[in-house]
C-alpha positions in Angstrom: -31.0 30.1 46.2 -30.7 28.4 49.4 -27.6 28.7 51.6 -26.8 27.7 55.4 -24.8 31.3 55.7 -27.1 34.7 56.5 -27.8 37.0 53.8 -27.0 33.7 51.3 -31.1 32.8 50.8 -32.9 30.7 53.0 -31.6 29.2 55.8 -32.0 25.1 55.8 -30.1 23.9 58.7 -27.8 24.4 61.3 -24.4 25.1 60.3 -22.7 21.5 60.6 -19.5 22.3 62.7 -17.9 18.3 64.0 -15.0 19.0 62.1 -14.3 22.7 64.4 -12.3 22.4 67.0 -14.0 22.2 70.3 -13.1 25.4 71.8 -14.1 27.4 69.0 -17.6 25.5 68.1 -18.1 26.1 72.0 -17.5 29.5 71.8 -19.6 29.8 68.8 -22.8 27.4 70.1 -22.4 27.9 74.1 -25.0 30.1 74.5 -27.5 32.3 72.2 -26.7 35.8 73.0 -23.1 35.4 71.8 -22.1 35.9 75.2 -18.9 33.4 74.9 -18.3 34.4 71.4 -17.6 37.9 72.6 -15.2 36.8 75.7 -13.1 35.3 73.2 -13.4 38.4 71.0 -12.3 40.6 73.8 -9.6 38.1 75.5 -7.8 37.9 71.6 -8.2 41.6 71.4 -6.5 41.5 74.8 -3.8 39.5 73.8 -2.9 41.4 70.4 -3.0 45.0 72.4 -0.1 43.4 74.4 2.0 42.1 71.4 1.5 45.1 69.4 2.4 47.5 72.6 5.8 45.2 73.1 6.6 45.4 69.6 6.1 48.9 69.6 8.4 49.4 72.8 11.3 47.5 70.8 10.9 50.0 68.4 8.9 47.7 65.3 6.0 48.4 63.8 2.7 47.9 64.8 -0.6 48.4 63.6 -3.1 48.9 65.3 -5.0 45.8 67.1 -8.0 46.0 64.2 -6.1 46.1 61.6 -4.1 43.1 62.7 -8.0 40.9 63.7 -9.6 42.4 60.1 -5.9 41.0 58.2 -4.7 38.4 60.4 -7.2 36.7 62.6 -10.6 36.7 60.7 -8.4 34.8 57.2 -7.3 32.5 59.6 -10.8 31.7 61.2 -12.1 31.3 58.1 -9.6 28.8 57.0 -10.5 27.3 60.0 -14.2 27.4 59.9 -14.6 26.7 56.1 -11.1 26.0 54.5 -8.9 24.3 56.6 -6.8 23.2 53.4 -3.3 25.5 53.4 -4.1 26.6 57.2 -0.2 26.2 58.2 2.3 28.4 60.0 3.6 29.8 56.1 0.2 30.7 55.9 -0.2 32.9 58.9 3.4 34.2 58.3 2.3 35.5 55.0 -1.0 37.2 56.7 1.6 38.8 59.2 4.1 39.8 57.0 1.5 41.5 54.7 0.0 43.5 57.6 3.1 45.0 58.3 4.4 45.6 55.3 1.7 48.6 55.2 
């Protein structure tokens, strides 16, 4: 079985990514090490602790800042990166709403 994803067999080519948007296929090609693939892991990170900590000050729910990348962000990168069909803001309401209804 031959696959372009690890673990899926062999690997036979580059990932084709034209169709990413820039910013992301930057993040994910700028450099080898995964340097800039991690800044833009900890900046979101960064950016959930504050929304969760404000929600959290009014009083609402919040998980915690894993929960919400593992339920929230990751589906919606890999809509992004692989399934870009049904990617709309219902979509990402629905991810949202199902994290904190737990």
């Amino acid at each position: 079985m031959r696959s372009g994803c690890p673990g899926g067999g062999h690997r036979t080519r580059r990932p084709r990514l034209s169709g990413v948007r820039p910013d992301i296929r930057d993040a994910l090609l700028g450099d080898p090490d995964g340097g800039n693939a991690g800044q833009c892991s900890a900046y979101a990170a960064e950016q959930i602790d504050v929304i969760l900590r404000r929600a959290s000050e009014r009083g609402e729910p919040a998980p915690d800042a894993e929960t919400v990348i593992d339920q929230v962000v990751a589906p919606m990168m890999y809509r992004i990166l692989f399934r870009p069909d049904g990617l709309d803001a219902a979509y990402a309401h629905r991810l949202v709403a199902g994290v904190l209804s737990r």
